[in-house]
GUDREN-600359 format. One record per residue: x, y, z of N, C-alpha, C in turn; residue number from 1. Coordinates in Angstrom, 3 decimals. Layout:
<mises>
nc1:X, nc2:Y, nc3:Z, cac1:X, cac2:Y, cac3:Z, cc1:X, cc2:Y, cc3:Z, k:NUM
...
</mises>
This chain:
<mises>
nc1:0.839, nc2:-1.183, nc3:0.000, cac1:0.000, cac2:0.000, cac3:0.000, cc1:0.881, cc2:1.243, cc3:0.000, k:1
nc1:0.576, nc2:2.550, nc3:-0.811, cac1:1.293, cac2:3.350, cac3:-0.699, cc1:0.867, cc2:4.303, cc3:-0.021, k:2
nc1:2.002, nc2:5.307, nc3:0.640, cac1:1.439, cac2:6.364, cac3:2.189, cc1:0.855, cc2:7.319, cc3:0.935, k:3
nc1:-0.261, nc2:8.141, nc3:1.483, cac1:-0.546, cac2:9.277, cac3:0.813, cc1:0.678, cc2:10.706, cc3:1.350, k:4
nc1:1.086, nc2:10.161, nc3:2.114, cac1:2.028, cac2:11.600, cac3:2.516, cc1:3.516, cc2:11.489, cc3:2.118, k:5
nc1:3.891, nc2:10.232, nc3:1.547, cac1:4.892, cac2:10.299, cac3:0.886, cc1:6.050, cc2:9.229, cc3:1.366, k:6
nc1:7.166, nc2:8.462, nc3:0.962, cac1:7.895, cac2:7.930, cac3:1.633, cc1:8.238, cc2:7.796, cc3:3.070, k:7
nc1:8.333, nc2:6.811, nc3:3.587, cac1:8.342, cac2:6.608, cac3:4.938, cc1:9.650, cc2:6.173, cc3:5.318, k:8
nc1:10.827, nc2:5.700, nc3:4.457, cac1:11.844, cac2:5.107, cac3:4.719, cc1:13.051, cc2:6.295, cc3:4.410, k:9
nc1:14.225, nc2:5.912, nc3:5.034, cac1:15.232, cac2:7.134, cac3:5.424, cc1:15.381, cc2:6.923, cc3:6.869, k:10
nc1:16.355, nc2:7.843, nc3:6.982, cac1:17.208, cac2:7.953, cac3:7.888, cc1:15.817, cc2:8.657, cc3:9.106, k:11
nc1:15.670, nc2:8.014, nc3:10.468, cac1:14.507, cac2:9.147, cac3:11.381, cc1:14.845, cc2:8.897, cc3:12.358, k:12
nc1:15.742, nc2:7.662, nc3:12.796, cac1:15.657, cac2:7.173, cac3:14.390, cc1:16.830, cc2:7.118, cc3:14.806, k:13
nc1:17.700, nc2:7.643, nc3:16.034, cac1:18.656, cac2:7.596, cac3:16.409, cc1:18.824, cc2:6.100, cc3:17.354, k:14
nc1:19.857, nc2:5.970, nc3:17.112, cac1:20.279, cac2:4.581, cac3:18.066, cc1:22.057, cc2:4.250, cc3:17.972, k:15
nc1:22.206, nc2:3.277, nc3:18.307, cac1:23.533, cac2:2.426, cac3:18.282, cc1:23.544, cc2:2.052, cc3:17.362, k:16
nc1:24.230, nc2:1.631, nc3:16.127, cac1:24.380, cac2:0.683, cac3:15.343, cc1:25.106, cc2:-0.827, cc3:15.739, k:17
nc1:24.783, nc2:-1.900, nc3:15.643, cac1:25.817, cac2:-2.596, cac3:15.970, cc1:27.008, cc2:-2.901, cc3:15.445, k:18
nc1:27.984, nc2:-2.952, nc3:16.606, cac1:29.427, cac2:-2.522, cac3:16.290, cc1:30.051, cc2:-1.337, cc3:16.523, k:19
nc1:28.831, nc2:-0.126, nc3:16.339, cac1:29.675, cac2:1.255, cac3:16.510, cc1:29.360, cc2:1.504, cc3:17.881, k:20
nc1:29.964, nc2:2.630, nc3:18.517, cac1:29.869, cac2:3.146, cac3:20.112, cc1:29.289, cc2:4.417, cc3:19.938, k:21
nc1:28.675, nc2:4.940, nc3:19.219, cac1:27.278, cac2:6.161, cac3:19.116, cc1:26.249, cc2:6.244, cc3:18.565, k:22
nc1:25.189, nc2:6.913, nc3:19.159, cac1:24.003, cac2:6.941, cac3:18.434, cc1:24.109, cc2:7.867, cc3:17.082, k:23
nc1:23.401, nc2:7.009, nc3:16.032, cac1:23.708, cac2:7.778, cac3:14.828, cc1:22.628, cc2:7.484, cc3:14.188, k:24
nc1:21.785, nc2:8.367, nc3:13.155, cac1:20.134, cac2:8.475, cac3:12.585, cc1:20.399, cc2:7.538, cc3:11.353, k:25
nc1:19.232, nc2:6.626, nc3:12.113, cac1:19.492, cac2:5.409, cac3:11.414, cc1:18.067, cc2:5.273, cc3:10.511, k:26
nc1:17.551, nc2:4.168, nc3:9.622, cac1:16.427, cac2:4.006, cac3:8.796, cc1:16.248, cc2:2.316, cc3:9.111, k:27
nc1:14.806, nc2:2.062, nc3:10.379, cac1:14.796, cac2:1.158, cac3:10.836, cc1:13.988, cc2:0.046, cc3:9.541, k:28
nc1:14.067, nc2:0.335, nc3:8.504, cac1:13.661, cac2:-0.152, cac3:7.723, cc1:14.511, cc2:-1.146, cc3:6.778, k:29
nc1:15.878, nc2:-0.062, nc3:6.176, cac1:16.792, cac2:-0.427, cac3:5.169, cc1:17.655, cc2:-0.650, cc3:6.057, k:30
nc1:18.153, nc2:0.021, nc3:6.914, cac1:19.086, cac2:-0.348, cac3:7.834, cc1:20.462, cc2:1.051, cc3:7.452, k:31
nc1:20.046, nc2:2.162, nc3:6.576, cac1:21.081, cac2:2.947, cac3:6.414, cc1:21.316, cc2:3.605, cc3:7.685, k:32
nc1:22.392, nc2:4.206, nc3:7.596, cac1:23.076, cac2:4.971, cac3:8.763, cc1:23.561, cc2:6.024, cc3:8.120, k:33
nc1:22.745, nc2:7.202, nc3:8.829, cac1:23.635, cac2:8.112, cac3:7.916, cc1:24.565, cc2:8.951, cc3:9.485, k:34
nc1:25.606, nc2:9.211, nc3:8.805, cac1:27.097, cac2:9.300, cac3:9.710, cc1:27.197, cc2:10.612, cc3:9.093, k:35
nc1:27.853, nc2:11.181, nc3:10.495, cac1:27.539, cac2:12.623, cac3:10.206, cc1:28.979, cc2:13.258, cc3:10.832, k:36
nc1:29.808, nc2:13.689, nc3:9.952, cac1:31.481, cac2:14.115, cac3:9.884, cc1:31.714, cc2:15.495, cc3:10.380, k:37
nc1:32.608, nc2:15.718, nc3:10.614, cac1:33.075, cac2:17.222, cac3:10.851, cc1:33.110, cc2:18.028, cc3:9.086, k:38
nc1:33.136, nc2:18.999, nc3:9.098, cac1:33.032, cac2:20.042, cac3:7.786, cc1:34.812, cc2:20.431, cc3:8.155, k:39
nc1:35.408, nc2:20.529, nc3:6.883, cac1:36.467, cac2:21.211, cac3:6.618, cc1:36.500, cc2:21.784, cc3:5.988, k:40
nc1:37.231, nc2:23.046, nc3:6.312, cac1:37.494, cac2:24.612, cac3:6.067, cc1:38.920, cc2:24.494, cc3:5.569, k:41
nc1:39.238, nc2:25.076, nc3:4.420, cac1:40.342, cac2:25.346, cac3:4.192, cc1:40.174, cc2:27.498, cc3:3.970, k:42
nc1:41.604, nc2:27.332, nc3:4.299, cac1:41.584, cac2:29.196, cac3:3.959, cc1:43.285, cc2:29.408, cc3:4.010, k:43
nc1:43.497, nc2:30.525, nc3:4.044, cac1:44.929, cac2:31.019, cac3:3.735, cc1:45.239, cc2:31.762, cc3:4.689, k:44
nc1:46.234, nc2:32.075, nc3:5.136, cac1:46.882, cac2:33.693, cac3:4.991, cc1:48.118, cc2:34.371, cc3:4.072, k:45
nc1:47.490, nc2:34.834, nc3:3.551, cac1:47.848, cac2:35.393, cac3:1.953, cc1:48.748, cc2:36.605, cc3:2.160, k:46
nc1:50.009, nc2:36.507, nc3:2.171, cac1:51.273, cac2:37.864, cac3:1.619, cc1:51.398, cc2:38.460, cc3:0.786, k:47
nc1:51.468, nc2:39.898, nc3:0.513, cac1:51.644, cac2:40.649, cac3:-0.853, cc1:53.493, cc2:40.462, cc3:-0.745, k:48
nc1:54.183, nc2:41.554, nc3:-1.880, cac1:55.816, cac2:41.131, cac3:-1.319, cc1:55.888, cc2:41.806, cc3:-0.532, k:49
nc1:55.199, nc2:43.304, nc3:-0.178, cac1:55.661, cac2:43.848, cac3:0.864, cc1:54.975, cc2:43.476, cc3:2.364, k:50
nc1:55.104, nc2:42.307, nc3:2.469, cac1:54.436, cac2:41.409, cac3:3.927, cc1:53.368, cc2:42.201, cc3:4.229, k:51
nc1:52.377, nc2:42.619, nc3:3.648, cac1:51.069, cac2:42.951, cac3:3.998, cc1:49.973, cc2:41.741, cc3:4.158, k:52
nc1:48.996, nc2:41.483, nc3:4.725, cac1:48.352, cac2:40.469, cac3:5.000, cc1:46.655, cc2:40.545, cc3:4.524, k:53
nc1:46.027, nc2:39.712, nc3:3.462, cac1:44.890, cac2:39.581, cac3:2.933, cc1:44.012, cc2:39.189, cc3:4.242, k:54
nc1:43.332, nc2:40.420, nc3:4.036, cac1:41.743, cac2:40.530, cac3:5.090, cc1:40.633, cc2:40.588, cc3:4.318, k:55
nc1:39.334, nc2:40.027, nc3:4.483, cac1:38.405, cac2:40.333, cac3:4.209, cc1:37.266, cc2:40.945, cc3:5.153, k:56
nc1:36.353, nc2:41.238, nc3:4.531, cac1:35.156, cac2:42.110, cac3:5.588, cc1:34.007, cc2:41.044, cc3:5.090, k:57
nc1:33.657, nc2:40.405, nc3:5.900, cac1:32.435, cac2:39.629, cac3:5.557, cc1:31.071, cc2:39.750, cc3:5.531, k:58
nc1:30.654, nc2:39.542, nc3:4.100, cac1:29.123, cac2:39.923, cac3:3.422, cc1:28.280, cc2:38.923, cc3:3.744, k:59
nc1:28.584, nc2:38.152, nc3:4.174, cac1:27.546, cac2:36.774, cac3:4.559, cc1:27.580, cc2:36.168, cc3:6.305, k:60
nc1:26.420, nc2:35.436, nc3:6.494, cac1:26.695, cac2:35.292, cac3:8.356, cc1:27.717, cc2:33.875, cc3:8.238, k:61
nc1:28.496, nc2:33.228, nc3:9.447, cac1:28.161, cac2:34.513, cac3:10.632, cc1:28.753, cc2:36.225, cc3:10.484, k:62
nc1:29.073, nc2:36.637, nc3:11.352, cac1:29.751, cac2:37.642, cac3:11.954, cc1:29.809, cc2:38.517, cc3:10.435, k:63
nc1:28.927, nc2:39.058, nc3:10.037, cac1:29.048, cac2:40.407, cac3:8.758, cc1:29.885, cc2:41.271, cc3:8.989, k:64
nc1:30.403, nc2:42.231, nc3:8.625, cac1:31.364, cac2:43.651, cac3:8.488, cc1:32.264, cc2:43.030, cc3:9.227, k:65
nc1:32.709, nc2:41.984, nc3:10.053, cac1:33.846, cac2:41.422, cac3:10.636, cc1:35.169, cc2:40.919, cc3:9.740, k:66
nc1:35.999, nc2:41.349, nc3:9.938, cac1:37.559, cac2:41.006, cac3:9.151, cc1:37.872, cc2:39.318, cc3:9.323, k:67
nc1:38.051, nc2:38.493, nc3:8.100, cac1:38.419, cac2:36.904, cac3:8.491, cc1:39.556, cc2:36.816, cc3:7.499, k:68
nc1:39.942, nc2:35.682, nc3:7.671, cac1:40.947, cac2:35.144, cac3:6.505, cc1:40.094, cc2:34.990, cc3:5.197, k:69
nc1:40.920, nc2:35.099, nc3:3.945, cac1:39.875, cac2:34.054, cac3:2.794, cc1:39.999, cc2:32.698, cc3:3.054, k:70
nc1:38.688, nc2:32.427, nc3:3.620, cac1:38.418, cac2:30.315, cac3:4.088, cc1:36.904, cc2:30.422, cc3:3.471, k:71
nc1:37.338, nc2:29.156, nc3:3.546, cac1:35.472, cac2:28.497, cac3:3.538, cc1:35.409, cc2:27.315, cc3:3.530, k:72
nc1:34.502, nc2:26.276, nc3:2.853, cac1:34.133, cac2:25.082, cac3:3.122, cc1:35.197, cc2:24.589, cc3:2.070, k:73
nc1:35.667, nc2:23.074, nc3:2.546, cac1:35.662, cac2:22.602, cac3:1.018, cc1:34.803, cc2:22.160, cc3:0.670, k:74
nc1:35.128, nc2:21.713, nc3:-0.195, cac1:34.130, cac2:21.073, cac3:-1.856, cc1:34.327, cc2:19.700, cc3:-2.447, k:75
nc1:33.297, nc2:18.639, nc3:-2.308, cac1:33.374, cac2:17.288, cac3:-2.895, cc1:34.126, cc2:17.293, cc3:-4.168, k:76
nc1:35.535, nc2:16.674, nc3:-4.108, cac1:36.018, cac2:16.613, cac3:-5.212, cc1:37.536, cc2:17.469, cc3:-5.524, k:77
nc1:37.344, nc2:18.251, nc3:-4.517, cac1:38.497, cac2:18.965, cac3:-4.530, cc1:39.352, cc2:18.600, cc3:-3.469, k:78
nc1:40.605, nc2:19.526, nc3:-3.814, cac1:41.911, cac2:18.788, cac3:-2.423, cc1:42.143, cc2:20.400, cc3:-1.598, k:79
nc1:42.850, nc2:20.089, nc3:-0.547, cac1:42.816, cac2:21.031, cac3:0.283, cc1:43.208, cc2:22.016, cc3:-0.022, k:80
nc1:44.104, nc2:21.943, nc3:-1.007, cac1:45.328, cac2:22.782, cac3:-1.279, cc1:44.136, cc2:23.799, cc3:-2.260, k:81
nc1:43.458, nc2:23.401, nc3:-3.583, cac1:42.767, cac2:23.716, cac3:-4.365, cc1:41.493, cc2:24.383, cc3:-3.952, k:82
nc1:41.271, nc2:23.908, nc3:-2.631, cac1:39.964, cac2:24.625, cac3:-2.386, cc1:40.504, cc2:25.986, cc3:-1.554, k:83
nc1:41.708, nc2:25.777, nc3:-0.644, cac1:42.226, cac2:26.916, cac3:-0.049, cc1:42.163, cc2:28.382, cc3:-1.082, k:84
nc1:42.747, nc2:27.611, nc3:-2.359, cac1:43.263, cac2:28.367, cac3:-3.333, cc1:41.877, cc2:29.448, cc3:-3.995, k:85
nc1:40.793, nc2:28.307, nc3:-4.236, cac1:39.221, cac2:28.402, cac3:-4.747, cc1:38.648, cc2:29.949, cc3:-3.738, k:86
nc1:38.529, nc2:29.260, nc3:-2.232, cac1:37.999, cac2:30.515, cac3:-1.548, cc1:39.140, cc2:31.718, cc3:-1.239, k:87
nc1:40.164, nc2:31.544, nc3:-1.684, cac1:40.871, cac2:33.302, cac3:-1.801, cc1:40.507, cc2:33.750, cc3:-3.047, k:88
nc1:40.312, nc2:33.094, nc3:-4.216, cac1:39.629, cac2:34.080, cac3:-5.266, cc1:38.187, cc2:33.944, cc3:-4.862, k:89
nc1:37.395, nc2:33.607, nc3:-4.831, cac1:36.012, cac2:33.585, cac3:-4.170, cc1:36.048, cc2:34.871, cc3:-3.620, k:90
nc1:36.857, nc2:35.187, nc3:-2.463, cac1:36.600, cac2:36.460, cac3:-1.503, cc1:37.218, cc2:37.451, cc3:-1.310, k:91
nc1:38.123, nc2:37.185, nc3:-2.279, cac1:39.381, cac2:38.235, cac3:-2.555, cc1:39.974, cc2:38.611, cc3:-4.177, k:92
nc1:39.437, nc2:37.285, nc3:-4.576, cac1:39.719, cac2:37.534, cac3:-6.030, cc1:41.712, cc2:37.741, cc3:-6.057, k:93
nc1:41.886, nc2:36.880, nc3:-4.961, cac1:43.586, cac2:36.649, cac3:-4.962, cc1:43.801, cc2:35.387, cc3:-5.314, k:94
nc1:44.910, nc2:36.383, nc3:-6.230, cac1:45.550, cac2:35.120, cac3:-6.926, cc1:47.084, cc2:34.602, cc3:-6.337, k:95
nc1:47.036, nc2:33.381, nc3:-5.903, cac1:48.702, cac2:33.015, cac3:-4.990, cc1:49.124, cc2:31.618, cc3:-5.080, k:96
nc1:49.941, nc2:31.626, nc3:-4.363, cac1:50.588, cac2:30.351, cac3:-4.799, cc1:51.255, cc2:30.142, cc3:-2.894, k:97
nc1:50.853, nc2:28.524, nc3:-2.863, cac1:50.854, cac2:28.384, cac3:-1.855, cc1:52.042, cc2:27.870, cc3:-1.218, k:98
nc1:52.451, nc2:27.966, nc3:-0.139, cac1:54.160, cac2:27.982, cac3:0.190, cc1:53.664, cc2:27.125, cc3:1.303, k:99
nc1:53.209, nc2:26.400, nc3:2.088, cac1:52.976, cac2:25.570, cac3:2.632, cc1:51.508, cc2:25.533, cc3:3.750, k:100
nc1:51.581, nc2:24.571, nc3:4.931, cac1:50.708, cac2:24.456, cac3:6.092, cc1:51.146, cc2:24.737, cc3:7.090, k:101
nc1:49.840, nc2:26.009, nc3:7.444, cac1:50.319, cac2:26.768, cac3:8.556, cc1:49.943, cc2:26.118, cc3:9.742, k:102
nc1:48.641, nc2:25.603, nc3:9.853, cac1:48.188, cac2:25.473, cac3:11.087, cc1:46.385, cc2:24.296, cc3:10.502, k:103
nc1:46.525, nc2:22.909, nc3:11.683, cac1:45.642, cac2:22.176, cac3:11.594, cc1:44.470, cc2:22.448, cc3:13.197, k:104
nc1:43.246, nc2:22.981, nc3:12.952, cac1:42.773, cac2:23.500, cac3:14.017, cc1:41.390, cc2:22.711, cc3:14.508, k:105
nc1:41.650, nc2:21.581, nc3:14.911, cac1:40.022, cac2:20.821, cac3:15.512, cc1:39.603, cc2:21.530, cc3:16.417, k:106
nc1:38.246, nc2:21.570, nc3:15.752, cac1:36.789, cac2:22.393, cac3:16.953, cc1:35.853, cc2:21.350, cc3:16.980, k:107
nc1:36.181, nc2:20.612, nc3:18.028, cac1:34.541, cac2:19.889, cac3:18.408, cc1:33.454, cc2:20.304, cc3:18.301, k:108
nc1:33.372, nc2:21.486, nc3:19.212, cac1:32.190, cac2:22.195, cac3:19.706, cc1:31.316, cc2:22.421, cc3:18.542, k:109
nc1:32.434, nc2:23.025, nc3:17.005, cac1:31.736, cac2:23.186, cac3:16.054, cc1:31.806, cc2:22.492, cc3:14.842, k:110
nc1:32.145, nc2:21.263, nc3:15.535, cac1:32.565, cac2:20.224, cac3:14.372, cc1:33.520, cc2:20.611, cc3:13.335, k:111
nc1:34.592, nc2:21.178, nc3:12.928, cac1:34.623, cac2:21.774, cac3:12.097, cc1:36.429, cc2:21.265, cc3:12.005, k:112
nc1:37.042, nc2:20.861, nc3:11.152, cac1:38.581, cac2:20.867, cac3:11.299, cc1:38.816, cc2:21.858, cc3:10.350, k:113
nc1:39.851, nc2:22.990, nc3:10.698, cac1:40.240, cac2:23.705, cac3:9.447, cc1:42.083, cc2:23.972, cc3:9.547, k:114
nc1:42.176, nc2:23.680, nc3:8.464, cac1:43.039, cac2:23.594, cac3:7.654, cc1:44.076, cc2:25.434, cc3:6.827, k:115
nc1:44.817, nc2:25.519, nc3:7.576, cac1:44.709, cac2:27.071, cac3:7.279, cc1:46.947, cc2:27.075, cc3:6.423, k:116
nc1:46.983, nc2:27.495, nc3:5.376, cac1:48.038, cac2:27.247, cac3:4.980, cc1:48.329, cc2:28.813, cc3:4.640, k:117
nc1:50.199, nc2:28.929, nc3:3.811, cac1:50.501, cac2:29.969, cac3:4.135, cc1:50.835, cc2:30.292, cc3:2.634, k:118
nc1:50.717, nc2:31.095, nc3:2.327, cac1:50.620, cac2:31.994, cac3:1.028, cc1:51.289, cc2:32.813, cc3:0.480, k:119
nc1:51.592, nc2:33.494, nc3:-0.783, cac1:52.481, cac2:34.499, cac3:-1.478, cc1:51.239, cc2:34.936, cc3:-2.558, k:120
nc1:50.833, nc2:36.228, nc3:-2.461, cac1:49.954, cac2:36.783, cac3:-3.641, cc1:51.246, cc2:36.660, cc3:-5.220, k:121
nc1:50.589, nc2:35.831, nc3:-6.239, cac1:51.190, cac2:36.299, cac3:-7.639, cc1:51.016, cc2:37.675, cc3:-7.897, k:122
nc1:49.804, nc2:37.977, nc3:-7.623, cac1:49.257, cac2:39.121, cac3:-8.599, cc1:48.829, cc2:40.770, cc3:-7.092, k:123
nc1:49.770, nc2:41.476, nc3:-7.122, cac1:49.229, cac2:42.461, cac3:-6.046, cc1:47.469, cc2:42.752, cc3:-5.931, k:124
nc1:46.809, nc2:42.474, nc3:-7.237, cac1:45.639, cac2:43.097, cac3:-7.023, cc1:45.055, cc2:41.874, cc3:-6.490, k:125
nc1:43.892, nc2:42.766, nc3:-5.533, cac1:42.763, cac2:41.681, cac3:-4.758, cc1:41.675, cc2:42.816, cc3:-4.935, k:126
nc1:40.811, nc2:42.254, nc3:-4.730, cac1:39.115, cac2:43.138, cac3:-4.848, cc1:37.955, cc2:42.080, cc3:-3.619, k:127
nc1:37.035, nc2:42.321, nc3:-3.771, cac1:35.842, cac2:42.060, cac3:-2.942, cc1:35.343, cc2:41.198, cc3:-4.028, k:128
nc1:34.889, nc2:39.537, nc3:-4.051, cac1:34.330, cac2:38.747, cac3:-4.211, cc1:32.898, cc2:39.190, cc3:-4.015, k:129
nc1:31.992, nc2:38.123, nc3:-4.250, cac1:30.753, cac2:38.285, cac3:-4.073, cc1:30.362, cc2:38.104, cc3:-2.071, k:130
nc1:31.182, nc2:37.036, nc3:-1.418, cac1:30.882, cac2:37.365, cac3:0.010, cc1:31.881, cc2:37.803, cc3:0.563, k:131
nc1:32.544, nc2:38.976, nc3:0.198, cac1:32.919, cac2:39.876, cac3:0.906, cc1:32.497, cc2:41.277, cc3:0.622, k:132
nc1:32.436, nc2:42.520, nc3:1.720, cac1:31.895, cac2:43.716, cac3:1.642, cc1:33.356, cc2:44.695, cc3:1.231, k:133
nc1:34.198, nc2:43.957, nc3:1.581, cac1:35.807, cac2:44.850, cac3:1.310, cc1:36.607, cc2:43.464, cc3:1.406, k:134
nc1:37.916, nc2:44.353, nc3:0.955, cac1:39.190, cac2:43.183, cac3:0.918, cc1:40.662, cc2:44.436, cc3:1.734, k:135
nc1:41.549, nc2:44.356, nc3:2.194, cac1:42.457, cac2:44.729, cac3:2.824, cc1:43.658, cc2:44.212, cc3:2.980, k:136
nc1:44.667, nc2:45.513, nc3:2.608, cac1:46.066, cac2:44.920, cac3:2.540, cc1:46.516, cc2:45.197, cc3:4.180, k:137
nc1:47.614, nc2:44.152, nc3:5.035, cac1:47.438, cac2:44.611, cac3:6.290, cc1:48.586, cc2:44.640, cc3:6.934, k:138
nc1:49.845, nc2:45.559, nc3:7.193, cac1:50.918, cac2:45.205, cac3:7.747, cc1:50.670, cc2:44.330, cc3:9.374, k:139
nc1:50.932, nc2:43.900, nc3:9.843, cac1:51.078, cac2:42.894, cac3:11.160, cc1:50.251, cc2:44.009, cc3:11.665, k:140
nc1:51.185, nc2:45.206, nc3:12.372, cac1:51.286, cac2:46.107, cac3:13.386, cc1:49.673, cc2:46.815, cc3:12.995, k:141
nc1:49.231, nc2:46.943, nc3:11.898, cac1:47.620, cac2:47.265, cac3:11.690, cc1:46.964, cc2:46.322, cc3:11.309, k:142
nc1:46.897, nc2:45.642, nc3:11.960, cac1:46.044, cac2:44.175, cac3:12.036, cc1:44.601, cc2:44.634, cc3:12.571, k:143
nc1:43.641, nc2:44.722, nc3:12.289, cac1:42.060, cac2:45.307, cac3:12.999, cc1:41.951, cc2:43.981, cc3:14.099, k:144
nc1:42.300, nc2:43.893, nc3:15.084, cac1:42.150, cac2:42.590, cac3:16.020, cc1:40.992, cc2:42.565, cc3:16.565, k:145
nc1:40.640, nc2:44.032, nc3:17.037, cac1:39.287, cac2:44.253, cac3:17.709, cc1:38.133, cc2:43.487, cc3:16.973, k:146
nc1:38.394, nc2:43.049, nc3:15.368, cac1:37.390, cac2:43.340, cac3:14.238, cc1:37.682, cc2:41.803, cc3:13.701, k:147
nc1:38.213, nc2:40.586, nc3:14.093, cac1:38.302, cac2:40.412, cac3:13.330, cc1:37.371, cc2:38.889, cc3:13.786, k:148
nc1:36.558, nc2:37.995, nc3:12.697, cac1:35.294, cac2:37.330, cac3:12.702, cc1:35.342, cc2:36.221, cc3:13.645, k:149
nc1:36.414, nc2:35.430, nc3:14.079, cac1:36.994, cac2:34.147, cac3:14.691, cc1:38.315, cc2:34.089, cc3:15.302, k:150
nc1:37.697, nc2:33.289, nc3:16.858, cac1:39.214, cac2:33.207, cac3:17.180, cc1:40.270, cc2:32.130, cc3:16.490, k:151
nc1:39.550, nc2:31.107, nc3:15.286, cac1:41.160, cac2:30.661, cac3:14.618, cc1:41.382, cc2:31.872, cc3:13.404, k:152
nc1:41.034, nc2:33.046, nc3:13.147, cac1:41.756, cac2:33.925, cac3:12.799, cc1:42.752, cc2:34.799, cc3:13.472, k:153
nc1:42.724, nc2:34.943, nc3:14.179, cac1:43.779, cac2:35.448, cac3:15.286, cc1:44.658, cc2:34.727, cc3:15.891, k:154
nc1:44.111, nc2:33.403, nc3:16.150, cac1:44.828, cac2:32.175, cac3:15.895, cc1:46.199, cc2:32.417, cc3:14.990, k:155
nc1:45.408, nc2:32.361, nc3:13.679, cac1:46.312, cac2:31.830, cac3:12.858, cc1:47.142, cc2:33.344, cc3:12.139, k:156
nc1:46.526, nc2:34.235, nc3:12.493, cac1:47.467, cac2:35.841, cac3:12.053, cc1:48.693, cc2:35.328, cc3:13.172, k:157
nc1:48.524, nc2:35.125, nc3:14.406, cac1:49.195, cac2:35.278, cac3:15.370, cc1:50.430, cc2:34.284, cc3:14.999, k:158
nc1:50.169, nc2:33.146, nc3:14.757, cac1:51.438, cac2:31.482, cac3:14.247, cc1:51.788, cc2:32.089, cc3:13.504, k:159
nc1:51.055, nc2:32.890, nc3:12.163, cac1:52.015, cac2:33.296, cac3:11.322, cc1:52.998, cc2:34.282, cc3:11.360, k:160
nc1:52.511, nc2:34.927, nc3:11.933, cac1:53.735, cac2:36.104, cac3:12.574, cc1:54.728, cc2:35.539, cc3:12.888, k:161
nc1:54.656, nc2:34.256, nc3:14.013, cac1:55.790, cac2:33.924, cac3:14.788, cc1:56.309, cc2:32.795, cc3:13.526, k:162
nc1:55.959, nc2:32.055, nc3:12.553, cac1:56.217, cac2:31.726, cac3:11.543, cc1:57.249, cc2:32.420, cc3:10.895, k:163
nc1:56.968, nc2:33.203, nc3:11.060, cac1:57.233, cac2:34.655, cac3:9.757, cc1:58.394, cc2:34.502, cc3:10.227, k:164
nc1:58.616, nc2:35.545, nc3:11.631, cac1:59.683, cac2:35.709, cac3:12.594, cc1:60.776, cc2:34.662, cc3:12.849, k:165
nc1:60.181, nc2:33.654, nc3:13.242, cac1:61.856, cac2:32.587, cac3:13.592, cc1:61.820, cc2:31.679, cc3:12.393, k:166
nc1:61.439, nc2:31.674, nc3:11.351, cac1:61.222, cac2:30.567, cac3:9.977, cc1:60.988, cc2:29.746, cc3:10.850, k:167
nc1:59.943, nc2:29.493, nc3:11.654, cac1:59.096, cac2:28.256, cac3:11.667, cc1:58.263, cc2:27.460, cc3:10.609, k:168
nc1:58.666, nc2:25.977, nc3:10.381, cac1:58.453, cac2:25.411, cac3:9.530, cc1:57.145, cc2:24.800, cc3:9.408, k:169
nc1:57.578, nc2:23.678, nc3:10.924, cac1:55.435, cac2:23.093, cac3:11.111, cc1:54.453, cc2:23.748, cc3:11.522, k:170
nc1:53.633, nc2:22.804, nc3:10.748, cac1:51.853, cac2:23.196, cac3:11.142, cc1:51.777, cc2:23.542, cc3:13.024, k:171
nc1:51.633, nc2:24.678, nc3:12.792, cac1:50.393, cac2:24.942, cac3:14.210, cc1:49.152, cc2:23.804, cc3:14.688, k:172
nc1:48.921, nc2:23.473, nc3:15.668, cac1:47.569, cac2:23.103, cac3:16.310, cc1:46.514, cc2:24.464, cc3:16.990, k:173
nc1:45.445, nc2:23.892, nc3:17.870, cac1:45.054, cac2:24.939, cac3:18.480, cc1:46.412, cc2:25.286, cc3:19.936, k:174
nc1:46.047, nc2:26.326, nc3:20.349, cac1:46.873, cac2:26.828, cac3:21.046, cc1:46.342, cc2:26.022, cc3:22.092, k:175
nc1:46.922, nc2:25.617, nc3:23.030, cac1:46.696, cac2:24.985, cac3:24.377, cc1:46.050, cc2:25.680, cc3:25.300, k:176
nc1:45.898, nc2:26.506, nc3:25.617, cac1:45.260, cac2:28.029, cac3:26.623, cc1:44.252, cc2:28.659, cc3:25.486, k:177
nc1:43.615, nc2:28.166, nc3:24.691, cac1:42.659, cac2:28.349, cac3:24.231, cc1:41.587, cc2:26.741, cc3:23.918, k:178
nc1:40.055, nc2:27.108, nc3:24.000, cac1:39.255, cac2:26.456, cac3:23.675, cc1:38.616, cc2:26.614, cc3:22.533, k:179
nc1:38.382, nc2:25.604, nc3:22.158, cac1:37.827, cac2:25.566, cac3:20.122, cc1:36.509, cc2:26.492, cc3:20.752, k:180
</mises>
């Protein structure tokens, strides 16, 4: 017999699966499980030659008119490196070439691992993408800190500095005296 309101099977009921150790929204019917991952963010921090630092002002939520790195989600299909690359022209319309990994940053709280690497602009010009309201060139010492959207942006302005400073080579984590 068919429902008049439409399919009944899918994912609706949380439980254990057997074998796994969490409840995860299961379909007591087919037996799918749908498993539900952290989101990764890739983004940059992007150098002109004269060590100025790519800011954006953000046109979309969260945090609007707030200063972030160019990040965003990745994208099925793409690699980290490529999508890093994807959302600095996306929001900056910068074009660079990437000189390595700055910093690997797990947030439980917000599920979220991001991935933040370190950069050289090819091309001096940057502009405002479609989700950004402005774009900004930024020596260290005028960094808008008050302003800026996330603490792994300050985070990661901050590693890179000290990056910068002693040629530190490896990836950053979160800072220990901070919580995701």
């Amino acid at each position: 017999m068919t429902d008049p309101e439409g399919p009944t099977a899918g994912p609706r009921r949380y439980q254990i699966p057997d074998g796994d150790d969490r409840e995860r929204l299961t379909c007591p019917e087919c037996g799918f499980i749908a498993y539900e991952n952290p989101r990764i963010v890739v983004g940059v921090v992007a150098r002109a030659d004269d060590e100025r630092i790519v800011l954006c002002r953000r046109a979309i939520p969260p945090r609007i008119g707030y200063w972030t790195l160019p990040a965003g989600y990745m994208e099925l299909g793409e690699t980290a490196e490529a999508g890093a690359c994807r959302e600095a022209w996306e929001e900056a319309r910068a074009q660079l070439k990437l000189t390595g990994l700055l910093a690997v940053y797990s947030l439980a709280r917000i599920h979220q691992v991001q991935l933040i690497y370190r950069a050289v602009l090819t091309d001096p010009h940057v502009e405002a993408g479609p989700e950004s309201q402005s774009v900004g060139l930024f020596h260290y010492s005028e960094l808008p800190w008050d302003e800026l959207a996330f603490p792994t942006v300050r985070w990661a302005l901050e590693q890179d500095h000290q990056a910068h400073m002693e040629g530190h080579g490896e990836a950053f984590a979160n800072p220990t005296a901070e919580e995701d």
